[in-house]
Backbone bond lengths (Angstrom), bond angles and torsions (degrees), N, CA, C in turn:
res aa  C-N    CA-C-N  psi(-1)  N-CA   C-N-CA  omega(-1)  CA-C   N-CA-C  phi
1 X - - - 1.461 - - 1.530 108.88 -
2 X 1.310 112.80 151.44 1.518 110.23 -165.86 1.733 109.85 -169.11
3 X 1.419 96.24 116.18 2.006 99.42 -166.63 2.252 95.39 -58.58
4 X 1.219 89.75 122.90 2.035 87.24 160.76 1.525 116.35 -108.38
5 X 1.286 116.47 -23.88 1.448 104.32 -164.19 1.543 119.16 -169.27
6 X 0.866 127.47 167.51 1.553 129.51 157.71 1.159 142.52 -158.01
7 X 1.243 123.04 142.02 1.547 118.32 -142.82 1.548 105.84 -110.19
8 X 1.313 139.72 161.05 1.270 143.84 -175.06 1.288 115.12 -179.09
9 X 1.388 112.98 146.92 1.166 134.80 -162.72 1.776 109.29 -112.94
10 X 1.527 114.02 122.56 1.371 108.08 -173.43 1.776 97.19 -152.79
11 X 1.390 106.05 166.54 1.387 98.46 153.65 1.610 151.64 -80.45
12 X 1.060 147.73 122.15 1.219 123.52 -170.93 1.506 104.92 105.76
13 X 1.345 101.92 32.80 1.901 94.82 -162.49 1.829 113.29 -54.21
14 X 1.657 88.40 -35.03 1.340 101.96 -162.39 1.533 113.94 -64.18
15 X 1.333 121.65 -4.42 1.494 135.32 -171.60 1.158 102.01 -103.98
16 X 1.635 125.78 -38.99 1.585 124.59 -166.03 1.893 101.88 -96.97
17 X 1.141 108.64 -14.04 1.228 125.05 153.10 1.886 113.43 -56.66
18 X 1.129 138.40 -60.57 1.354 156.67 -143.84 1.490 93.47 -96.42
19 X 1.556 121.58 -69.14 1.543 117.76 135.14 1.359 122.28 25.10
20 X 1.493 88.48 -104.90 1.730 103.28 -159.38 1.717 111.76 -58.83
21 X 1.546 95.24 -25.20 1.715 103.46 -179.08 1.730 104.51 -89.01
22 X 1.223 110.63 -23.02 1.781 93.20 165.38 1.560 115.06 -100.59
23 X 0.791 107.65 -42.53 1.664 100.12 173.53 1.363 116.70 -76.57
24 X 1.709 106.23 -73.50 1.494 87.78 -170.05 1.610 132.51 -78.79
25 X 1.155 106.98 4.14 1.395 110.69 165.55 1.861 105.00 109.95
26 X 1.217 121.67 15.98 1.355 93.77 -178.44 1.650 119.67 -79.90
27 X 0.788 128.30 -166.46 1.827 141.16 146.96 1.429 116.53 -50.42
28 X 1.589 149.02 163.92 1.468 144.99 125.27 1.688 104.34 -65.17
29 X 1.437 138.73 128.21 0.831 122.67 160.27 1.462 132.89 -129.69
30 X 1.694 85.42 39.64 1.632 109.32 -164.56 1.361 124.09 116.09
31 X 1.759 114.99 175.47 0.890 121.81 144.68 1.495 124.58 -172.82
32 X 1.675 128.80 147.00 1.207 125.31 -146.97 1.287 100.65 -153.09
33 X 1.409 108.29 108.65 1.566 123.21 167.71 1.620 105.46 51.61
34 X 1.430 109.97 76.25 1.040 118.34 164.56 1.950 103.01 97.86
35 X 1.130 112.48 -49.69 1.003 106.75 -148.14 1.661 116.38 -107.61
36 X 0.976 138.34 155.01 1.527 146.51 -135.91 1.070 110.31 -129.13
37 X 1.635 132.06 107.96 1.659 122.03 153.34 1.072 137.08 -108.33
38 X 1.150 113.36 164.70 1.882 126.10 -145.78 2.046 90.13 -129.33
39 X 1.040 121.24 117.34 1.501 126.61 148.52 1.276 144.59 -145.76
40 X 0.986 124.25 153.87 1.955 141.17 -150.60 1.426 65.73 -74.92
41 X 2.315 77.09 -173.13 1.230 117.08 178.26 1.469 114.87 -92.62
42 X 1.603 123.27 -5.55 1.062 127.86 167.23 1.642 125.69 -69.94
43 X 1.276 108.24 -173.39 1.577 122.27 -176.52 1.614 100.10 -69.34
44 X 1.191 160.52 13.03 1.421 156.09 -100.82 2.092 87.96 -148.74
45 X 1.044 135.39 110.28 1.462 113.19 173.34 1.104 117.38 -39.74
46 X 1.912 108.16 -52.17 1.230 121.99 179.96 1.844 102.67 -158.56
47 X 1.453 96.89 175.39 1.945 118.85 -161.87 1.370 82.73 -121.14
48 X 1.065 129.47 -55.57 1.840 99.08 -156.55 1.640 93.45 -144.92
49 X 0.985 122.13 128.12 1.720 151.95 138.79 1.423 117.60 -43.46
50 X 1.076 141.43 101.93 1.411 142.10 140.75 1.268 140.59 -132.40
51 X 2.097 91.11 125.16 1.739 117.84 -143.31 1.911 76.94 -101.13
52 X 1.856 90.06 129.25 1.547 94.32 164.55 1.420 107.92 -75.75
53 X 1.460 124.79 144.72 1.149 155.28 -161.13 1.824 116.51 -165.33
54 X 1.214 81.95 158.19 2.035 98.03 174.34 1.272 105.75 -50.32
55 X 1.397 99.92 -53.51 2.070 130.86 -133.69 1.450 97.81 -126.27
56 X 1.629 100.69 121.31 1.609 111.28 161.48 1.356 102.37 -71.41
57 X 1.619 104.82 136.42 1.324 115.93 177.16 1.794 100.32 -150.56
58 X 1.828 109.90 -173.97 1.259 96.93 135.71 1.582 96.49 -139.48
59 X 1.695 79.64 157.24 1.830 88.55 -179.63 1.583 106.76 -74.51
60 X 1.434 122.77 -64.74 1.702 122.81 -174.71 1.587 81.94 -154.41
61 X 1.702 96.84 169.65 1.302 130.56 -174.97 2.020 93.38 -123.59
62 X 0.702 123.89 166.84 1.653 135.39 -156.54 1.054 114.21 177.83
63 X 1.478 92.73 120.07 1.569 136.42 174.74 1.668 110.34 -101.22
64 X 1.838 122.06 141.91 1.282 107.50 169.08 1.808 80.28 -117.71
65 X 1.669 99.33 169.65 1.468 125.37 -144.65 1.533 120.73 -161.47
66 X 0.956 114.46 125.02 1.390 105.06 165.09 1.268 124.33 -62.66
67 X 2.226 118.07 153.79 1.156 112.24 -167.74 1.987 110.90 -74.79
68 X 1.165 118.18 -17.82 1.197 123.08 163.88 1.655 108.27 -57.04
69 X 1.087 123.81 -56.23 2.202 126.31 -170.34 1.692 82.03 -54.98
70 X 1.627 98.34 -62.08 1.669 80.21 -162.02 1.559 140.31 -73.34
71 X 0.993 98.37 6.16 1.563 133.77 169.12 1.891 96.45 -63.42
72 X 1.168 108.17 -75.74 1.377 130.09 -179.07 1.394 120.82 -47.26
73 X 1.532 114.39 -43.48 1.414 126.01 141.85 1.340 115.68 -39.05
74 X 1.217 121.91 -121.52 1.054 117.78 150.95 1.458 111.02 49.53
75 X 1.780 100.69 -118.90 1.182 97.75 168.18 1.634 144.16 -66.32
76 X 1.472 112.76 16.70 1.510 108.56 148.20 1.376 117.75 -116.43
77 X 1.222 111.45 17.56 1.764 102.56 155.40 1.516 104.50 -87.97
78 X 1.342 112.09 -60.26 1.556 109.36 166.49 1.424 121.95 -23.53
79 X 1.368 126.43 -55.13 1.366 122.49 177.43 1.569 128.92 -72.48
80 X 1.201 106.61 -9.18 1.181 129.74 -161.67 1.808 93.77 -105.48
81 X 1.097 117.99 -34.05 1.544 126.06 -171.98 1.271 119.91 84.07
82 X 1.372 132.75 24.87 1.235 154.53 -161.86 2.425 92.66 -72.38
83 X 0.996 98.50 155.91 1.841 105.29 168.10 1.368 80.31 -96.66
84 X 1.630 107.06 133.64 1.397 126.98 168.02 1.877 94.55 -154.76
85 X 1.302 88.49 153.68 1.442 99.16 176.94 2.021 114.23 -144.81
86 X 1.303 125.52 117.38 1.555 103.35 172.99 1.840 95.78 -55.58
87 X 1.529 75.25 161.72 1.341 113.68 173.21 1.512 134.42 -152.49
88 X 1.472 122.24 127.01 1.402 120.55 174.75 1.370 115.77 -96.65
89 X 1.257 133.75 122.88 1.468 128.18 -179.60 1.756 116.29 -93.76
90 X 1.256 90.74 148.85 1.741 123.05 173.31 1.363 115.39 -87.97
91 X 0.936 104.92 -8.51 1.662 112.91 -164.63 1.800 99.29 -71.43
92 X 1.134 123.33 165.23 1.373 122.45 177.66 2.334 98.10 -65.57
93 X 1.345 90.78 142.34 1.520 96.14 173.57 1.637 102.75 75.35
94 X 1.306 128.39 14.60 1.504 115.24 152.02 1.330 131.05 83.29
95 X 1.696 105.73 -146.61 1.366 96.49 153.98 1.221 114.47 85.08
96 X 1.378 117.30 129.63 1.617 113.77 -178.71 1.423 98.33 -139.64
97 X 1.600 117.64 169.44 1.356 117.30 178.26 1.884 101.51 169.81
98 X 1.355 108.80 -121.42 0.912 109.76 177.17 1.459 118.84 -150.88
99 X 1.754 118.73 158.61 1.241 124.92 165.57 1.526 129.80 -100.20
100 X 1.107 135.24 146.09 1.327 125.48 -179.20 1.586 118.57 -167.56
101 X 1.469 90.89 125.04 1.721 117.01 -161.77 1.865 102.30 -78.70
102 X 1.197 106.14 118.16 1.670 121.45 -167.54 1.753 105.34 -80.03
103 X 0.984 144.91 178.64 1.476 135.18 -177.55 1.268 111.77 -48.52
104 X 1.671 116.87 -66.05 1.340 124.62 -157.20 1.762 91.73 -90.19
105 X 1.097 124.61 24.73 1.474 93.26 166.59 1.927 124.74 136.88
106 X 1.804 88.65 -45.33 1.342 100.58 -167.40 1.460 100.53 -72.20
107 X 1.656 108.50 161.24 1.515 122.07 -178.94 1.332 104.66 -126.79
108 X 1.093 108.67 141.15 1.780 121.62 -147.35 1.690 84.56 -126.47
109 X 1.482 89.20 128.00 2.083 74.51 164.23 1.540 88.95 -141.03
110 X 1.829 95.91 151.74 1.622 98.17 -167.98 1.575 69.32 -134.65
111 X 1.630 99.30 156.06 1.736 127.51 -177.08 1.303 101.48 -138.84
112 X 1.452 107.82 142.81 1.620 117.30 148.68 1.444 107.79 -111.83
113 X 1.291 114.48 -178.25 0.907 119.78 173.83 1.791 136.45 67.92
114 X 1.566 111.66 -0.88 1.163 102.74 -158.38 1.829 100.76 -119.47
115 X 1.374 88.78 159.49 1.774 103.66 -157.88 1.477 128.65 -65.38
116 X 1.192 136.57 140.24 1.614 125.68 -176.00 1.148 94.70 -93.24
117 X 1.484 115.07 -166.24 1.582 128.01 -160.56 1.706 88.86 -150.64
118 X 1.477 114.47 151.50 1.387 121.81 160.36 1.357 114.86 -58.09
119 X 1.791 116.80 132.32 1.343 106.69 179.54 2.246 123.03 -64.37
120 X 0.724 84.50 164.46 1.658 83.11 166.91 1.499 129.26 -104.26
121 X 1.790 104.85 106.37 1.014 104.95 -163.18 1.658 125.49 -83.60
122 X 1.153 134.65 -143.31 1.500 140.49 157.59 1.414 115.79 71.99
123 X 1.246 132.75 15.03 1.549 119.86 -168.64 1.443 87.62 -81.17
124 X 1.363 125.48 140.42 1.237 150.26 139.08 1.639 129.69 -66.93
125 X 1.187 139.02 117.83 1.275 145.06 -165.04 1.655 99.18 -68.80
126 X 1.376 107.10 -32.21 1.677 107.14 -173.27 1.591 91.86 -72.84
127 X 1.278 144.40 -21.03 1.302 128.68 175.33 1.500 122.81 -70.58
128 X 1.783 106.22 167.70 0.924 112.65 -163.05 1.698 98.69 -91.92
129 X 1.382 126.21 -23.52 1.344 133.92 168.65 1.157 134.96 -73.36
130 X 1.460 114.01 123.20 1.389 130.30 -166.68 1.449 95.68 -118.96
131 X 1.696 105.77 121.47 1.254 105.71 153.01 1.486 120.51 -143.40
132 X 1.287 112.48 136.89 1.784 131.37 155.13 1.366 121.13 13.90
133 X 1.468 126.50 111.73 1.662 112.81 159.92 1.370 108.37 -62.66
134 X 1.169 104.88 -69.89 1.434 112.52 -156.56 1.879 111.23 -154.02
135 X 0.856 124.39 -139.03 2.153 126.61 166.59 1.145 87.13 -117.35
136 X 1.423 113.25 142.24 1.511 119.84 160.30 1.777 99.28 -102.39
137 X 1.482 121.91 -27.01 1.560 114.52 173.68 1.397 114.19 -172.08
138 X 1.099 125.88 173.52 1.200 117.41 -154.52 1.744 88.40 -167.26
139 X 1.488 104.11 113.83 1.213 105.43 -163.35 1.633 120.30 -135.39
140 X 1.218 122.77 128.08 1.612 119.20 -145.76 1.987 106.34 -102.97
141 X 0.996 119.12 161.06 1.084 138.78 -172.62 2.216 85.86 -94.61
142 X 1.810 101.82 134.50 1.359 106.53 177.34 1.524 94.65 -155.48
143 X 1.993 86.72 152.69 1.448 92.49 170.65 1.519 118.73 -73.70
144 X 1.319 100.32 -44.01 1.027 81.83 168.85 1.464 122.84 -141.11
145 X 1.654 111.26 128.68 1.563 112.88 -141.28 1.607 110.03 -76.38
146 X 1.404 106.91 -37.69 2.041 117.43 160.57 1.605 114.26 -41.01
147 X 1.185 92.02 -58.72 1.604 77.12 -171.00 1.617 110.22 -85.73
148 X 1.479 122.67 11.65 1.195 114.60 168.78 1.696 108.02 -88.04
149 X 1.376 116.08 -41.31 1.168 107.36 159.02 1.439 146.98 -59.81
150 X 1.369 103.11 -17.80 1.664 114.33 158.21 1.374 123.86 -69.36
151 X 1.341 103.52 -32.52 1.703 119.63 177.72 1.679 110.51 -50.09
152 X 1.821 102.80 -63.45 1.155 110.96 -168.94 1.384 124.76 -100.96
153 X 1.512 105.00 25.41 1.541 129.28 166.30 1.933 97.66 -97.64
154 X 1.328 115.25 -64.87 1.463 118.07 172.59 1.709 108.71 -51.27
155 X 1.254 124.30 -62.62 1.482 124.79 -155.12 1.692 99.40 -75.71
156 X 1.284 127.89 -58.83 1.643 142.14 -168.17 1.550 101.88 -96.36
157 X 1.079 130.76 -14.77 1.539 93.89 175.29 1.614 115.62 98.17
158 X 1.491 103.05 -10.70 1.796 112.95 -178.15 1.152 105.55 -78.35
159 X 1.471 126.18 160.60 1.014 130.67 -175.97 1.467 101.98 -136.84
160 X 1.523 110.14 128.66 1.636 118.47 178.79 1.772 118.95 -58.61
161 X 0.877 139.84 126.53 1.621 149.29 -169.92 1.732 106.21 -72.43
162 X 1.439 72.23 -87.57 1.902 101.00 170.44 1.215 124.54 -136.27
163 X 1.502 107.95 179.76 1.458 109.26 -168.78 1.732 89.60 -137.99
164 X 1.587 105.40 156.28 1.354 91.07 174.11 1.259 88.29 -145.12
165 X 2.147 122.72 -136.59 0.968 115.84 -158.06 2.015 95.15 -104.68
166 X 1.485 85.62 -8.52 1.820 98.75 -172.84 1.173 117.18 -121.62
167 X 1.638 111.59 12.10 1.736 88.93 -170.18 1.565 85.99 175.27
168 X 1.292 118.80 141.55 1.946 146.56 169.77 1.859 91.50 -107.85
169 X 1.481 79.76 101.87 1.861 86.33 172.24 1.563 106.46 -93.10
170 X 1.414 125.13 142.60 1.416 121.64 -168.75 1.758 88.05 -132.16
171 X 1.572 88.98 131.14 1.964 86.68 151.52 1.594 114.96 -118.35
172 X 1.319 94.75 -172.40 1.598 105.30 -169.40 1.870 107.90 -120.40
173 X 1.163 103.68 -13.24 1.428 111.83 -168.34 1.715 101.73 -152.23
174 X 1.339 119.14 -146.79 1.366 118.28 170.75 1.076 126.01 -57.89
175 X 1.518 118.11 -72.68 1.771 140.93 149.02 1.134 87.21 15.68
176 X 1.438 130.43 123.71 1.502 142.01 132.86 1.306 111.58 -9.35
177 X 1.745 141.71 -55.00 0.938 137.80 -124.66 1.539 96.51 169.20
178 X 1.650 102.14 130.52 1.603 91.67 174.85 1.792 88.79 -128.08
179 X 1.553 116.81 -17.94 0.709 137.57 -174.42 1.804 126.41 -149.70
180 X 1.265 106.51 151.17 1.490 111.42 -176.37 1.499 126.04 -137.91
181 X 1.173 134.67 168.93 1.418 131.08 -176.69 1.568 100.73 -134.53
182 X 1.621 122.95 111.58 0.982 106.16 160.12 1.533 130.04 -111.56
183 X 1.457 109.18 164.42 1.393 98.51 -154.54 1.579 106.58 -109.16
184 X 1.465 85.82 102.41 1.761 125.00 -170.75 1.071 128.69 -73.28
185 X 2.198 104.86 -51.05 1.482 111.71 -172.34 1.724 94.88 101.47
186 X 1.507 112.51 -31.27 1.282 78.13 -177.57 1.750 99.37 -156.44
187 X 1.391 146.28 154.78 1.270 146.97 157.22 1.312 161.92 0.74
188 X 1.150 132.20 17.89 1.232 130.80 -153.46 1.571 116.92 -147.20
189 X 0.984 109.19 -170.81 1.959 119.93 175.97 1.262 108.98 -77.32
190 X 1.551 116.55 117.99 1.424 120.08 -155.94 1.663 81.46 -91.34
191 X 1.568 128.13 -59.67 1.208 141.14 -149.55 1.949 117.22 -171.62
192 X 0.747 98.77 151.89 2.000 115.83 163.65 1.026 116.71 -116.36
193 X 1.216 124.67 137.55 1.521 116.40 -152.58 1.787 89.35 -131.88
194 X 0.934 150.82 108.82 1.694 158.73 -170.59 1.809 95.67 -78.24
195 X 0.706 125.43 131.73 1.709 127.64 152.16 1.715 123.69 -79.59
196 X 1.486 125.33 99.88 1.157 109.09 161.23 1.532 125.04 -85.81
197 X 1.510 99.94 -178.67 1.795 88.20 -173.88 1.257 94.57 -81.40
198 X 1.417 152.83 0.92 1.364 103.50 162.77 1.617 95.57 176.23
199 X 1.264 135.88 179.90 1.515 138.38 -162.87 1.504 90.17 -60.91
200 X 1.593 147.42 -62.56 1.287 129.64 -163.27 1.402 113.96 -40.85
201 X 1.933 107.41 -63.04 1.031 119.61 -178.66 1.484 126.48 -27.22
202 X 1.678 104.99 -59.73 1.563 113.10 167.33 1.011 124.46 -59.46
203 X 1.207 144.95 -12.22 1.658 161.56 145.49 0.974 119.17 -33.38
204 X 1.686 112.11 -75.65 1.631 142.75 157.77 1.403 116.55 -33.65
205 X 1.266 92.37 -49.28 1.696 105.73 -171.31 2.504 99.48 -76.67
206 X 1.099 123.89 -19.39 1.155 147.91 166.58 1.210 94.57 -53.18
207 X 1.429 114.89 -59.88 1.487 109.11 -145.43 1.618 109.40 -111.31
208 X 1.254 92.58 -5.55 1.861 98.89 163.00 1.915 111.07 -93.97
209 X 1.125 94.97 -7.72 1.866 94.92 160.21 1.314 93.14 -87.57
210 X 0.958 135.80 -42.34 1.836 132.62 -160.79 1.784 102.20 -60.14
211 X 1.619 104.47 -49.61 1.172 102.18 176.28 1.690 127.15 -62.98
212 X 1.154 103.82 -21.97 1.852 121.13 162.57 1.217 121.94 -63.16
213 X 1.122 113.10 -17.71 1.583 119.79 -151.58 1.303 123.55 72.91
214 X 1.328 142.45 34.17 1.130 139.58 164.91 1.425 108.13 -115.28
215 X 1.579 102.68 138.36 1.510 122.60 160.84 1.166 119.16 -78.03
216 X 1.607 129.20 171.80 1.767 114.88 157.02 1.364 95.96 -115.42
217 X 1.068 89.88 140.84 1.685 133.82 169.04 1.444 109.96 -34.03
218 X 1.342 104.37 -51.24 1.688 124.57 165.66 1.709 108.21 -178.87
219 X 1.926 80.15 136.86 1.364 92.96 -172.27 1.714 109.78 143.04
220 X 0.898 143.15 163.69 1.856 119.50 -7.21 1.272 100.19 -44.32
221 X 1.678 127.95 166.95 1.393 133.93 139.73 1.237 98.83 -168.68
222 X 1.521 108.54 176.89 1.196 117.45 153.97 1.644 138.72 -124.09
223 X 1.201 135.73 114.12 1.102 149.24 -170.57 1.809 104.90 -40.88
224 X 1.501 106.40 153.55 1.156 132.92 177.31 1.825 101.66 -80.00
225 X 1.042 105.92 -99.26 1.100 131.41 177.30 1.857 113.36 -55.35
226 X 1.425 116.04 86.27 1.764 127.11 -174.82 1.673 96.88 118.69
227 X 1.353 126.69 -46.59 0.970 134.61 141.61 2.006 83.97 97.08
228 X 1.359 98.28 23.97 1.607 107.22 162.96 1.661 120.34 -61.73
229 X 1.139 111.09 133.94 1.886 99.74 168.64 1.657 103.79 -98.82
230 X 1.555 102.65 131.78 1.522 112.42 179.51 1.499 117.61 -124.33
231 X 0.984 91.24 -166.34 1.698 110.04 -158.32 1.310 98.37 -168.67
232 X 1.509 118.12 120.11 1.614 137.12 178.88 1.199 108.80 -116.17
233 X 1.759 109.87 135.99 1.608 117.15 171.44 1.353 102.81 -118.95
234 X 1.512 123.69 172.37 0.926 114.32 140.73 1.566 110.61 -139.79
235 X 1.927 100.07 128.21 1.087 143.56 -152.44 1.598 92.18 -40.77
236 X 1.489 111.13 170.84 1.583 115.55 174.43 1.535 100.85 -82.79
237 X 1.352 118.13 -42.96 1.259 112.00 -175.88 1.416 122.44 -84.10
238 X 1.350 122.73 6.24 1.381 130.34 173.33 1.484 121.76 140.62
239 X 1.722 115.88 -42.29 1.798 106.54 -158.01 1.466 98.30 -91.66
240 X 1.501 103.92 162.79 1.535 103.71 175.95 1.787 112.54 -79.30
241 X 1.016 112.33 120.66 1.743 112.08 156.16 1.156 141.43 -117.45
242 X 1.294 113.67 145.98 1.621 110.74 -158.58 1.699 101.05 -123.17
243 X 1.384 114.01 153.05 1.171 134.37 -175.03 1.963 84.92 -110.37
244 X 1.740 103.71 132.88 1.766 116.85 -179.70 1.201 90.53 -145.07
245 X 1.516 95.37 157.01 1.463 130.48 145.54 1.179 114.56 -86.56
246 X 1.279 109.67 136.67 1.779 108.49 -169.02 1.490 104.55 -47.28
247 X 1.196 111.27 168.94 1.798 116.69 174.47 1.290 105.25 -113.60
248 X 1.492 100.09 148.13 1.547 103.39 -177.58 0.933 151.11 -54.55
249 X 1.364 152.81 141.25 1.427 136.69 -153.10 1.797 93.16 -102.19
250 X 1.631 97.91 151.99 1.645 119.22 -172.59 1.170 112.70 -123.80
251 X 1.346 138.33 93.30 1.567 117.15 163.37 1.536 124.73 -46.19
252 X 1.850 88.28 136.27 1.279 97.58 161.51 1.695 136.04 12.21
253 X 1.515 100.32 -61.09 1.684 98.00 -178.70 1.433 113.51 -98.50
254 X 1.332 127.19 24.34 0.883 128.24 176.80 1.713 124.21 -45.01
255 X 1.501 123.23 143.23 1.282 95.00 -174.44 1.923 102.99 -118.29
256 X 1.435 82.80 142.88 1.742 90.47 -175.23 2.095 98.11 -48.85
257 X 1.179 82.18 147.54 1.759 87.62 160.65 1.405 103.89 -124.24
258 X 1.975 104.16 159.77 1.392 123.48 -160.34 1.790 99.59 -87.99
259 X 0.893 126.85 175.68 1.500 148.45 162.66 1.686 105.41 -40.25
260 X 1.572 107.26 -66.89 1.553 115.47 169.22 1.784 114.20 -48.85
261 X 1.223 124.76 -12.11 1.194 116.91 -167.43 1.409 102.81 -113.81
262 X 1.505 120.07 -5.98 2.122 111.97 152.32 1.464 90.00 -118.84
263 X 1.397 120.97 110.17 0.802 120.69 146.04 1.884 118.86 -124.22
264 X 0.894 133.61 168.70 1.856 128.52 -179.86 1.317 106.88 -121.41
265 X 1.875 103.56 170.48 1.333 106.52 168.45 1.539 115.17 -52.40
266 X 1.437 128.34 -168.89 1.205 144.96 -170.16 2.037 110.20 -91.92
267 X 1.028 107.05 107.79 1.977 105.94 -160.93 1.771 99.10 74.95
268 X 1.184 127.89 52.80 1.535 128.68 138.06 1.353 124.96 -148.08
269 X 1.035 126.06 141.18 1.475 144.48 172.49 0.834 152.85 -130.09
270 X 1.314 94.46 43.12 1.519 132.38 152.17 1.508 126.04 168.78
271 X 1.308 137.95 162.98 1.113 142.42 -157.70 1.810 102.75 -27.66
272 X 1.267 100.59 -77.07 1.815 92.83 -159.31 1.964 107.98 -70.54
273 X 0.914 99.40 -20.55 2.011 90.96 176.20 1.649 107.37 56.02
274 X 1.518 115.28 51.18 1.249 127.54 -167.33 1.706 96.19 -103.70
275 X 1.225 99.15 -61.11 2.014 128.42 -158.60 1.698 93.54 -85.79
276 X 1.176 94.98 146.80 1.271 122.35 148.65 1.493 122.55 -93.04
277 X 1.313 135.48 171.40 1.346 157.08 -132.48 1.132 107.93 -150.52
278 X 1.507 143.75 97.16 1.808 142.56 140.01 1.652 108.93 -51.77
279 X 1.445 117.44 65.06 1.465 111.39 173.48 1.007 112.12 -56.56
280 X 1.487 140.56 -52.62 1.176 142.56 176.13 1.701 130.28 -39.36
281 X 1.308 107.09 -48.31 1.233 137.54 173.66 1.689 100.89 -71.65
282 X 1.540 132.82 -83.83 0.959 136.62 171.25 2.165 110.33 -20.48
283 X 1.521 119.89 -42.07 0.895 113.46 -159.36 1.619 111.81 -82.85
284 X 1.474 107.06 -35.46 1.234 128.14 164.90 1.710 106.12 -48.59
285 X 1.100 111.89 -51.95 1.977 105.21 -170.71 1.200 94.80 -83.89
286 X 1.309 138.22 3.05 1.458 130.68 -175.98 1.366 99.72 -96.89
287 X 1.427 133.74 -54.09 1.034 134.87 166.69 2.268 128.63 -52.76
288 X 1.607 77.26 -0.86 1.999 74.47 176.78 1.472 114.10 -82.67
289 X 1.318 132.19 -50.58 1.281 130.90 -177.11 1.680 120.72 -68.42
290 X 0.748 122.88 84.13 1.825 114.34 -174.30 1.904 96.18 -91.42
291 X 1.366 115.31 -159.23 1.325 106.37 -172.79 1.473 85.70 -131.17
292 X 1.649 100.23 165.63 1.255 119.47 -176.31 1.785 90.64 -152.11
293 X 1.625 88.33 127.92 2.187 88.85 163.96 1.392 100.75 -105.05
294 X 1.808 101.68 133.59 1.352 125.73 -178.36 1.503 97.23 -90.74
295 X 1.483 140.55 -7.62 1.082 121.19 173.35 1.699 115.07 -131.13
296 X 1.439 92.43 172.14 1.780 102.07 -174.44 1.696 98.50 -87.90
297 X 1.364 96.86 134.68 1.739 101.81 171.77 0.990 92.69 -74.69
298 X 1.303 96.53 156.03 1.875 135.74 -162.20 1.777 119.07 -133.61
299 X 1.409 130.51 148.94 1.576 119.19 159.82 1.480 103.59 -42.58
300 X 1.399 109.27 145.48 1.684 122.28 172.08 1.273 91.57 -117.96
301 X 1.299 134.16 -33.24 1.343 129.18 177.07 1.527 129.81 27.73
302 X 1.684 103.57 -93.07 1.117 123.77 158.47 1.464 118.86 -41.60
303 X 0.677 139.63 -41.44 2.194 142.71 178.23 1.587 90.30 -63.11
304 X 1.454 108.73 -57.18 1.366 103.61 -151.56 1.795 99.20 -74.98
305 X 1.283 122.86 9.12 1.553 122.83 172.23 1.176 118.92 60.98
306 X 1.711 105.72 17.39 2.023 112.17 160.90 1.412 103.92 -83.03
């Protein structure tokens, strides 16, 4: 299992589209009836979807999967009584599988079958351009962040990492974290987190917002928990995004740690205690994207192999 992308609905796509490819560095990777793609330098068609619309939302977040995981899906959303619906996608790279709406809201879509793209090679370190592998996570604002992690430990197969004083980080594979729950009080798109190749990159990529005129929100630092160093924006058109270093990989038996076990000195939050924090600001763009399902649940039946 492996996070590829996520899709959302906003106004003005065609600007936050133009955006992400001049400032923050992504790819053009099309666009089709309305809607706009954004992609790394990886195998990925594309990272982020944006369908012009009235209403900030997001439509689903997407995972590709084997037909065995999604089998397994499948049939424990079904048992569980979860809204799930199959689905075939339009999106660049295909792929069909399924969608499925989590307690508070979010819509999960998992694919088999669908196509990669040649990576993009040639970036030069002497350049001034920084661009994106791929998402390393994509992590939502919940009421309540426990039982979101029980959900998608029982229903998907994820398994919770850690826990801290803000957030139940869950992965899906090795990756620390492909995903997270933080504990908000209330629903929505906490953040997108971009993967660069590596601590320079995120540096570079620092200082080619600098040349834009943008600050981060918070950041440089480095995280406790993935133990990624980031860098937070918040987007022109609203969501927060972050420039990472991949996060660390965990075997299998890894054992979750408690709240007491990341904790920092007194005024820091997180490893280096360099950056300051726009909480205020940060909380406001956290609160724009909530979720909305564009479709009617359906029999899964068949997926789930009853």
């Amino acid at each position: 299992m492996k996070l590829r992308s996520i899709e959302l609905s906003l106004p003005n796509a065609a600007q936050a589209h133009q955006w992400m490819i001049d400032i923050w560095g992504c790819a053009d990777a099309g666009q089709q009836d309305g809607t706009y793609y954004l992609r790394g330098s990886g195998t990925y068609p594309y990272l982020v979807a944006l369908a012009e619309n009235a209403d900030n939302y997001v439509r689903t977040v997407t995972w590709v999967c084997s037909a065995e995981r999604l089998a397994q899906v499948a049939q424990a959303a079904m048992q569980r009584g979860l809204n799930a619906a199959p689905v075939i996608s339009n999106d660049p790279g295909g792929g069909h599988g399924l969608v499925v709406e989590l307690a508070e809201g979010e819509c999960l879509r998992f694919l088999v079958d669908a196509s990669e793209v040649a990576p993009i090679a040639g970036h030069s370190k002497a350049s001034r351009r920084v661009m994106p592998v791929k998402l390393t996570h994509v992590v939502f604002n919940a009421a309540d962040a426990e039982a979101s992690g029980d959900l998608v430990e029982d229903v998907l197969g994820f398994r919770v990492s850690d826990r801290t004083k803000g957030m139940v980080f869950v992965r899906c594979n090795e990756a620390h974290h492909s995903t997270a729950f933080a504990r908000a009080g209330f629903a929505s798109l906490n953040h997108i987190a971009f993967e660069m190749e590596d601590l320079d990159s995120v540096m570079r990529g620092i200082g080619c917002m600098r040349d834009h005129g943008f600050a981060p929100a918070w950041g440089p630092g480095r995280h406790g928990p993935g133990d990624n160093v980031y860098a937070y924006y918040i987007a022109p058109f609203g969501p927060v995004i972050e420039y990472s270093t991949p996060v660390e990989k965990v075997p299998a038996d890894y054992v979750a740690g408690a709240p007491d076990d990341w904790t920092w000195p007194e005024k820091r939050i997180d490893q280096w205690g360099m950056s300051d924090k726009d909480f205020a600001g940060l909380r406001i763009a956290e609160e724009m994207f909530k979720f909305r399902r564009e479709w009617d649940p359906a029999p899964i039946a068949q997926l789930a192999g009853a």
